[in-house]
Steps between C-alpha positions, in 0.01 A plus 500: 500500500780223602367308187511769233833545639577132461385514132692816448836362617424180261435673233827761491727218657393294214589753235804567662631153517614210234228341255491180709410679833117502423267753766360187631782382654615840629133539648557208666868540631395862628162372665540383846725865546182697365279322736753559759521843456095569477466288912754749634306797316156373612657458845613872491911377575681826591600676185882414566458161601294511214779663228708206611366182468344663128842527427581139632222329310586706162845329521402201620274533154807605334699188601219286406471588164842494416459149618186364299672668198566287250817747335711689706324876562658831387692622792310828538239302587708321794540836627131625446464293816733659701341851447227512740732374776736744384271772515371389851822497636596831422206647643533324844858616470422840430207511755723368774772805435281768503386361843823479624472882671222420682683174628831712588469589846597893608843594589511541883583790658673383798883437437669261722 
């Protein structure tokens, strides 16, 4: 599964960026966070824990090929790795205040 994704993400990373950014090298800059990602999935990482460090390793990817690059990348696709930590973040968020009531503790009824 983790390698279909792998070729997947070459494939449409490679149409998406300049000429001289073959797959091969974006295969290889995404690799070690694809075979990241598949230990923590065979491992069965908690499904948060898990949300995050995908997110980490996608930008981690992102960073890396904006570095073996050889021209400068279009800036949506700067941001296209910010969007899963994005996304992840507002879901935490979101989870977190609607727990908040059960956190709040009752009025008491005892006035002092």
């Amino acid at each position: 599964m983790f390698a279909a994704l792998w070729l997947l993400a070459s494939m449409v990373l490679d149409a998406l960026t300049p000429k001289e950014l073959t797959a091969v090298m974006i295969a290889i800059a995404i690799g070690p966070a694809i075979v990241v990602t598949a230990v923590f999935y065979y491992l069965r990482c908690p499904r948060t824990d898990f949300a995050v460090m995908f997110a980490a390793l996608w930008l981690i990817s992102d960073i890396a090929i904006a570095f073996i690059s050889p021209k400068e990348l279009p800036h949506f696709l700067i941001m296209l790795g910010f969007v899963p930590a994005l996304l992840i973040g507002i879901v935490l968020h979101w989870q977190r205040f609607q727990r908040r009531h059960e956190r709040m503790p009752a009025p008491s009824m005892k006035r002092g």
